[in-house]
BAGUVO-79325 format. One record per residue (C-alpha): x, y, z. Coordinates in steps of 0.001 Angstrom, whole numbers, plus 500000, padded with zeros to 6 digits. Layout:
BEGIN
XYZ/...
//
This chain:
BEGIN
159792825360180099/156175825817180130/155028828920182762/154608828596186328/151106828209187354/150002827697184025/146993825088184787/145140828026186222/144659829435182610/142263827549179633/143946826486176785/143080826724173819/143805824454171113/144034824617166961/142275821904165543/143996822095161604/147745821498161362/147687821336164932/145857818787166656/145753816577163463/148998817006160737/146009818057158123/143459820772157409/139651819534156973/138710821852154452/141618820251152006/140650816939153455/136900817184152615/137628818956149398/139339815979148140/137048813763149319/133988815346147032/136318816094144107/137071812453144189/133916811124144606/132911813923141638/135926815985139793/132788818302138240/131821819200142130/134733821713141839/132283824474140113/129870823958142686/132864824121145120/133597827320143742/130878828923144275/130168827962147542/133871829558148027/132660833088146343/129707832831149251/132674833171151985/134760830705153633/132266830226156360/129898829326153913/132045827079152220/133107825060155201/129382824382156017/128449823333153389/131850821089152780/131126819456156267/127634818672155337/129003816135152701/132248815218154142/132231811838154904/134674811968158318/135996808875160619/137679810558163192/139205807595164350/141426807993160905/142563811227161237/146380811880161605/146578813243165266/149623814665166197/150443812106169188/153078813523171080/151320816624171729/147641814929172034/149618812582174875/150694816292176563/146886817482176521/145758813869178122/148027814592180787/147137818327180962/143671817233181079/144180814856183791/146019817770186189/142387819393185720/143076822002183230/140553823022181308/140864822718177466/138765824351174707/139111822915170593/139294826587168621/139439825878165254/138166827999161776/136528823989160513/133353823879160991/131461822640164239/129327819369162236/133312818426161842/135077819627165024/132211818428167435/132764815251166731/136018815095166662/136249816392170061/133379813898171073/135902811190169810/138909811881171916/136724813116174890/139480815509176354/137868819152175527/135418820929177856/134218823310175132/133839823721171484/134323826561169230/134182826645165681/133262828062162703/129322827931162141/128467829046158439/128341832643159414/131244833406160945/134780831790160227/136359831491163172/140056831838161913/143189834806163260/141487837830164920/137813836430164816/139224833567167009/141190835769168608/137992837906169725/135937835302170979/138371833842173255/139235837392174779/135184837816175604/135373834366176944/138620834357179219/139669838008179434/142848839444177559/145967837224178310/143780834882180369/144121831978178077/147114829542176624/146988829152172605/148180826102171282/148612826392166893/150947825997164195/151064829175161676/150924832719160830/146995833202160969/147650832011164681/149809835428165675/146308836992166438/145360834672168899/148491834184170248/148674838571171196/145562838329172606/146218834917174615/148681834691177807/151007831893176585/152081830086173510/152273826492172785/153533825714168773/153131822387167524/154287821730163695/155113824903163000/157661826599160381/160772828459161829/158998831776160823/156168830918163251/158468829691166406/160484832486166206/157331834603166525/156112832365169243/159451832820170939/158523836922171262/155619835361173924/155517833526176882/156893830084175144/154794826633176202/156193823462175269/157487822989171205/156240820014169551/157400820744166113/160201817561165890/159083816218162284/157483819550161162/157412819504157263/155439821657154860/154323819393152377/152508817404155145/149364818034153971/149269818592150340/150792815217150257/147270813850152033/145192815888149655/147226814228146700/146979810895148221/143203811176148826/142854813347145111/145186811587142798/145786807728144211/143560806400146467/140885807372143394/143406806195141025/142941809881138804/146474809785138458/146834806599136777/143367807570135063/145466810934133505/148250808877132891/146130806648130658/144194809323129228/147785810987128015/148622807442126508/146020807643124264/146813811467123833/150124810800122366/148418808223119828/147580810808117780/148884814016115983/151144815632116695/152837812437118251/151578810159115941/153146807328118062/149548804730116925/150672801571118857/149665803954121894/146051803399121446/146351799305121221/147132800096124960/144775802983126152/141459801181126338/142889798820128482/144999801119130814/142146802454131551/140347799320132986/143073798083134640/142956801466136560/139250800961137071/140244796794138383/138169796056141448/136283799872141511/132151799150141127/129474801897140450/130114805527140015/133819805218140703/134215803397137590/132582805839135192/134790809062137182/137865806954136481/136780806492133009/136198810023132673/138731811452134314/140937809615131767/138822810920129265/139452814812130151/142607814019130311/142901812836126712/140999815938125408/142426818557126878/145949817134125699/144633816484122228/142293819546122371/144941822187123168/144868823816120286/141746825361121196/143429827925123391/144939829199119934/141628830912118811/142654834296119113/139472835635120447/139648836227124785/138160834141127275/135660831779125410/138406829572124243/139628828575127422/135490827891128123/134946825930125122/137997823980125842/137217822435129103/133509821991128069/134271820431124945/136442818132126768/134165817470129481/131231816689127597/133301814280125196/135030812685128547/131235811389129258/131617809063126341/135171807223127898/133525807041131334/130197805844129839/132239803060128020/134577802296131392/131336801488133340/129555799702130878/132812797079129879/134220796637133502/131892794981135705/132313792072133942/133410789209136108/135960787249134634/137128784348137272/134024782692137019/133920783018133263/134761780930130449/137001780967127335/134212781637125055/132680783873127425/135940786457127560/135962786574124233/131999787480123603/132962790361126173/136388791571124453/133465791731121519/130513793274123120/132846795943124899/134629796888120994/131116797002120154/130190799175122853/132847801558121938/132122801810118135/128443802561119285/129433805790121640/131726807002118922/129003806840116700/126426808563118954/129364811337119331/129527811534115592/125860812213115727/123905814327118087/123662817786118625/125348818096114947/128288815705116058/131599816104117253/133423813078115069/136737814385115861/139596812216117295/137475808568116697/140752805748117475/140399804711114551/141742808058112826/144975807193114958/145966804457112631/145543806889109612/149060805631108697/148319802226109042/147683802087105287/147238798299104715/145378798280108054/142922800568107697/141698799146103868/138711797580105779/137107801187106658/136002800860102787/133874798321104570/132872798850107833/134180802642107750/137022804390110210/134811802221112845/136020799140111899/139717800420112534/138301800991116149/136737797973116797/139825795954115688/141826798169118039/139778798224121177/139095794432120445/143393794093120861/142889796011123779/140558794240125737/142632791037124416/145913792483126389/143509793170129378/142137789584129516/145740788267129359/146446790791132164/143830788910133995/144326785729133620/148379786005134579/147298787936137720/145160785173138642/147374782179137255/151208783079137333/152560779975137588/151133779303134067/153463781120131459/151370780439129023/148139781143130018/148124784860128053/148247783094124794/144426781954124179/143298785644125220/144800787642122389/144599784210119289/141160785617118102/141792789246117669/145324788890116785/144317786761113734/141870789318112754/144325791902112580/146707789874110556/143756789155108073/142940792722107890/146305793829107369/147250791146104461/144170791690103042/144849795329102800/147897794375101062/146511792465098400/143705795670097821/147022798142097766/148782795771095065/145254795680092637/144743799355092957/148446799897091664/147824797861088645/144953799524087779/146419803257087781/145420805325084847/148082807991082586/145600809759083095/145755813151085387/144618816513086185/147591819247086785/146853821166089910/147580824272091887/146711825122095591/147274828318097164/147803828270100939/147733831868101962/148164831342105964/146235834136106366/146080835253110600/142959835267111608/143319838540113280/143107840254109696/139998838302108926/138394841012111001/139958843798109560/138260845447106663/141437847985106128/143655844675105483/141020843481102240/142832844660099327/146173843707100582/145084840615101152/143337840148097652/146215841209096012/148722839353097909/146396836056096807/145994836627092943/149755837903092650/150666834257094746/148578832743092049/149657834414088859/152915833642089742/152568829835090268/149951829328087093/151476828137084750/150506826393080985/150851823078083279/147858824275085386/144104822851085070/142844823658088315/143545826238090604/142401826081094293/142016828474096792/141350827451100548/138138828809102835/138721832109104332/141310832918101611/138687835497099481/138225838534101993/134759839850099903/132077837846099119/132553836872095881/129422837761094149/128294840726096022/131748842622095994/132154843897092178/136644844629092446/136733840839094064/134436839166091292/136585840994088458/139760839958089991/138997836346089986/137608835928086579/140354838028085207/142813835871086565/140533832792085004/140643834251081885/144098835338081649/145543832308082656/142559829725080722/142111828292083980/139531826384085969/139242828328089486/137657826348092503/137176828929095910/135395828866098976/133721832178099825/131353833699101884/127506834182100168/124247835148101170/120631835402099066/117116836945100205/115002834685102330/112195833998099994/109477834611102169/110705837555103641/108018840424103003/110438843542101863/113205841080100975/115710842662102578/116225839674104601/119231837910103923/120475834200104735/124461833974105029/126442830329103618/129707829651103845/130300828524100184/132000827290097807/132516827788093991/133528826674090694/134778829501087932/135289828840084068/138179830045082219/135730831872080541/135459833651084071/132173832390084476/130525830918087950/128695827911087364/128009826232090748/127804826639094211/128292824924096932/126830826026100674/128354824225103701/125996821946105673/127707821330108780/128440823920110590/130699824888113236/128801825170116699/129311828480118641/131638829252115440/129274829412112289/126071828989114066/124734829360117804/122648826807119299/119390827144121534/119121830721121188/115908831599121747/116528830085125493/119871830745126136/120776834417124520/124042834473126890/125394832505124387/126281835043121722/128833836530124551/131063833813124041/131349833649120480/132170836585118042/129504835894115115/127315838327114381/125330836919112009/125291832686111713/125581831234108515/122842829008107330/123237824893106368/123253823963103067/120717821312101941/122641819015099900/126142818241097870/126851819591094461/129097818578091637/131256820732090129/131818819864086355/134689820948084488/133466820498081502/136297820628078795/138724818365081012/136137815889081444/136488816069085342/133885815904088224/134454816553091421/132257817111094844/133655820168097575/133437820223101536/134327822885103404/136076823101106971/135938820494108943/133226818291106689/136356816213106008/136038814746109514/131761813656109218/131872810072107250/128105810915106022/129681814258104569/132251812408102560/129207809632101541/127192812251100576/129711814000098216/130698810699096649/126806809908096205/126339813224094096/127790811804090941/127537808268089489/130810809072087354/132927811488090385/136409811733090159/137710813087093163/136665815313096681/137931818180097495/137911819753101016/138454823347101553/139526824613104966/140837827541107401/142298825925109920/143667829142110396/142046829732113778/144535827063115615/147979828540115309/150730826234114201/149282823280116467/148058819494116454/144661820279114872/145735820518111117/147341817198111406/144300815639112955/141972816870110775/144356815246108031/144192812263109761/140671812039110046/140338812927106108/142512809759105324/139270807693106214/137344809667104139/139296808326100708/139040804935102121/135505804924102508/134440806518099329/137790805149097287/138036808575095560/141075810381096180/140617813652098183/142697817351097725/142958819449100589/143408823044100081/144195824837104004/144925828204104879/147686827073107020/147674823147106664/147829820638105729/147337821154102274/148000818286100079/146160815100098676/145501811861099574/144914808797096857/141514806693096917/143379804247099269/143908806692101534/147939807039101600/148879810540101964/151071811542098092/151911814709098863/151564817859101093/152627821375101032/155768822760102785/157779825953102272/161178825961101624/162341826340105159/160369823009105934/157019824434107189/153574822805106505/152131826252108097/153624828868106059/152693830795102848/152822829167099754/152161827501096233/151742823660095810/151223822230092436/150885818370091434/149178815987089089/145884814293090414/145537810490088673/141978809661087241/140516807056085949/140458806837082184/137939808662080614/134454806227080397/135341803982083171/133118804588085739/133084805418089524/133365801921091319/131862802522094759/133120800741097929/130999798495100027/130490801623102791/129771803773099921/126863801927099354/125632800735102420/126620803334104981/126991802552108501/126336799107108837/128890798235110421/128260801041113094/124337800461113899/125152796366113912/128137797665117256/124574799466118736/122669796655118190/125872794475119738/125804796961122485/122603796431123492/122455792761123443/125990793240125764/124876795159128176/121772792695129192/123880789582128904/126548790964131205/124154791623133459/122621788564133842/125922786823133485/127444788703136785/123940787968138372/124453784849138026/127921784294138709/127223786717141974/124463783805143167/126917781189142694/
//
């Protein structure tokens, strides 16, 4: 029973949780992050300025109808009531006063506002203060809902709880007790608001959910058919959005496929910066999905044609090829993950990258995609027609099947044409941890642990032994016990030696030269023990083997343990063994993955025989990132037809024929790709005189790619003026 007399006191009353079943701060947090996920670093901060602070500044872009908030009626009826007996009534509440004012302007039942005012947050014993310097001690009631309410509530006279938890009425119950609205009370009341206003009403969720589609399209899962679907999950999410929302759906989805298929980033066994270069990495490649969401979903298709849909399925498979390519490309390029690479096992498929390169692979498969959405469409709008799906996917579906057959027929002429012919090679994978990279004590052990591996796999069936990058602890020609080593082992065992290893020479123009310029390298040895080429590394690792914009941003080197960058190489080398009749072109790292690396290489001989990448890997743990990296290589074959050898630290070390199909890989005994090991197999060649026959994207590069810009282009005007005009009519 409320106290006798008690319309003599004020009463006070909680806005958050209280007077509405929500909190504002949540609410208008939401809001921002949905109308811009990145606002939550600028939320952040505005959070490490104090919660005052951060409320201001929250209510200055919070976007309220207070018409639309969930009051809690039962007990707003009560304050009507109390209001009409002539009590006075103050709103108290720690949101701030541009949100509370006009809230209490809306329902026109308080006398008095007070409220937190960027300064001061008035929340527990600050509230509890100014009401005691208003009204006196125990001159007021106190109407709120939870424990940062006990303050008030000693101060106050009375207690009223509304939607409160039992640990906060049975503290309430220790006062003088008001009335008890807490009949439906239920914790998850407003987290389930934020998540409604967060994750569904801006359609994130389904966004993520897409994003983790694609995700799964690629290694580790492997599951490709995934990615048929992705591109057009993700419009269907966008369906009916316009303007910005469309390219934070697209990106959303986008961050959401990174950081799944990025993961093994947090692997690098170096603190902090991987977690950093993780959700940057993934950020900055999400711009490309929400770039491509806004730029294929405006398009209106109930006043369009036949002919029409399909120029758009086109123009937006075009549009896609285009970004990849512009990813593949600036600041250094980032060509990792291109959908394409997801049908890496797709063998007959994927035949027509030796023509248009891995970005004909994703054309064809966003072209599908868009196909499925179009049929989406047009049974949405025409259900009664059963059939009305068919004439949407005819065009890209035959395409496909001519790809695919075609393939086939390319597959069957390359197996009549293999040679007797073959090299007999050795790989070493050492799966060296990265930790002992950086530990000078572990050098000899490690050297010895690596020629005693390879003297006991060499045998008189060996041509070619390989050792991966990272694998020599010294540089090889500045470190006199590692050089003798190697070309003992050469010598002993009369075998060619191909290593990556770390190098550096005197800048030439340095004045005491002194000055020295670090390579990541790579080298050929004779069985005479002789070096006779080298190989430096041209694309380098941002943040890993080089740092970029230096000279304005010198925070950078805090995030990143190099001490001093390696420097690009200026062009690809062939390494000629000379009494086996063999050539054959190195990359190192993660030049598998850049199409113009795997041109160039092919373009450094007329008569090549083969690639050969060697790679770490090393950094990533046991993860996802060894398999896509294979994946990507697969294109690489296809494009050049040369078959390619990998040689990993940790895998996947194997090699892959000139049509791409994966022979054979590595794998210890207990089934590991990852582990420590030996892997030996027999490379086919051509015949001896028949020359290097090189494929249609050998020659003429990225065609394909820069005809998708051009296509890109002339989509993006005509869609415009097509929804003009179908807008005016």
């Amino acid at each position: 029973m409320p106290p006798k007399n008690s319309h003599a006191y004020p009463l006070a009353v909680d806005l958050d949780g209280t007077l509405i079943r929500t909190d504002m701060m949540w609410e208008a947090i939401a809001q921002i992050l949905r109308r811009n996920p990145l606002a939550i670093f600028q939320i952040l901060f505005w959070w490490s300025c104090g919660r005052a602070k951060l409320k201001q500044k929250l209510a200055a872009r919070f976007q309220m109808d207070a018409a639309a908030l969930p009051y809690h009626e039962p007990f707003l009826n009560w304050l009507r009531e109390e209001k009409k007996s002539g009590r006075k009534i103050i709103l108290a509440t720690a949101s701030d006063i541009k949100l509370a004012q006009p809230i209490a302007d809306y329902l026109g039942i308080f006398d008095e506002v007070l409220a937190s005012d960027g300064k001061i947050n008035l929340r527990s014993e600050n509230k509890a203060r100014l009401l005691v310097k208003k009204y006196e001690p125990h001159g007021f009631d106190y109407a709120g809902n939870s424990t940062a309410d006990f303050a008030v509530w000693r101060a106050g006279r009375g207690a009223i709880i509304v939607n409160a938890s039992p640990t906060v009425r049975a503290y309430a119950a220790s006062r003088q007790m008001g009335p008890d609205f807490c009949a439906g009370y239920s914790r998850l009341t407003v987290l389930k608001r934020i998540l409604v206003e967060l994750f569904i009403r801006s359609r994130y969720l389904l966004a993520i959910i897409a994003g983790l589609v694609l995700a799964v399209a690629f290694p580790k899962f492997s599951l490709a058919g995934f990615a048929w679907l992705a591109p057009a999950l993700l419009l269907l999410v966008a369906r009916g959005k316009s303007g910005a929302d469309v390219f934070r759906i697209g990106g959303v989805g986008g961050f959401a496929f990174w950081l799944a298929s990025l993961n093994w980033l947090l692997q690098i066994p170096y603190e902090g910066a991987p977690i950093i270069g993780w959700l940057a990495l993934s950020a900055y490649c999400a711009l490309f999905f929400g770039a491509w969401t806004s730029l294929v979903s405006g398009f209106k298709f109930l006043v369009s044609s036949w002919l029409t849909r399909q120029l758009w399925m086109l123009g937006g498979a075009a549009a896609w090829v285009a970004l990849e390519f512009f990813r593949g490309w600036f600041l250094g390029g980032f060509p990792w993950n291109f959908l394409g690479s997801s049908q890496y096992q797709m063998i007959p498929l994927i035949q027509i990258a030796a023509y248009t390169g891995v970005f004909g692979v994703s054309f064809l498969v966003v072209w599908c995609s868009l196909a499925i959405y179009s049929a989406t469409e047009k049974i949405l709008a025409q259900p009664a027609q059963r059939h009305v799906w068919q004439a949407e996917i005819v065009l890209p579906l035959v395409a496909v099947i001519f790809c695919y057959v075609g393939g086939m027929f390319h597959l069957k002429s390359a197996a009549l044409e293999l040679s007797p012919r073959a090299l007999r090679v050795t790989s070493i994978q050492p799966s060296v941890p990265q930790t002992l990279i950086w530990s000078a004590a572990e050098d000899n052990t490690r050297l010895h642990e690596l020629i005693d591996r390879s003297t006991a796999a060499l045998t008189n069936a060996t041509d070619l032994l390989i050792w991966p990058e990272a694998a020599v602890p010294k540089m090889l020609r500045y470190d006199e016990a590692t050089l003798q080593a190697v070309t003992a082992l050469a010598q002993t065992n009369h075998v060619w030696i191909v290593l990556a290893s770390d190098d550096a020479e005197p800048v030439k123009d340095s004045i005491n030269g002194k000055d020295l310029l670090f390579y990541n390298a790579a080298f050929v040895i004779s069985p005479n023990g002789e070096i006779l080429n080298r190989y430096c590394k041209q694309k380098l690792v941002i943040f890993g083997e080089y740092l970029p914009f230096t000279r304005w941003l010198p925070f950078l080197k805090w995030f990143t343990p190099i001490e001093s960058p390696f420097t690009p190489g200026e062009k690809a080398e062939v390494f000629v063994l000379k009494d086996l009749s063999v050539r054959l072109a190195p990359l190192i790292c993660f030049e598998d993955s850049f199409p113009a690396s795997g041109r160039a290489a092919a373009a450094a001989d007329d008569n090549l025989d083969f690639i050969v990448n060697l790679t770490n890997d090393g950094w990533f743990g046991e993860g996802a990132e060894q398999r896509q990296q294979l994946a990507s290589a697969v294109f690489r074959a296809v494009e050049t037809g040369l078959p390619l050898i990998r040689s990993c630290n940790n895998g996947v070390t194997g090699w892959l024929d000139a049509q791409g199909a994966i022979q054979k890989t590595f794998a210890a005994e207990n089934g590991s790709e990852y582990a420590a090991g030996a892997f030996s197999f027999k490379l086919p060649l051509r015949p001896i005189g028949e020359k290097y026959a090189p494929t249609f994207y050998q020659k003429h590069g990225n065609f394909f790619a820069w005809l998708c810009v051009a296509g890109t282009v002339l989509f993006f005007i005509t869609q415009r003026k097509f929804n003009h005009q179908a807008t005016k009519a």
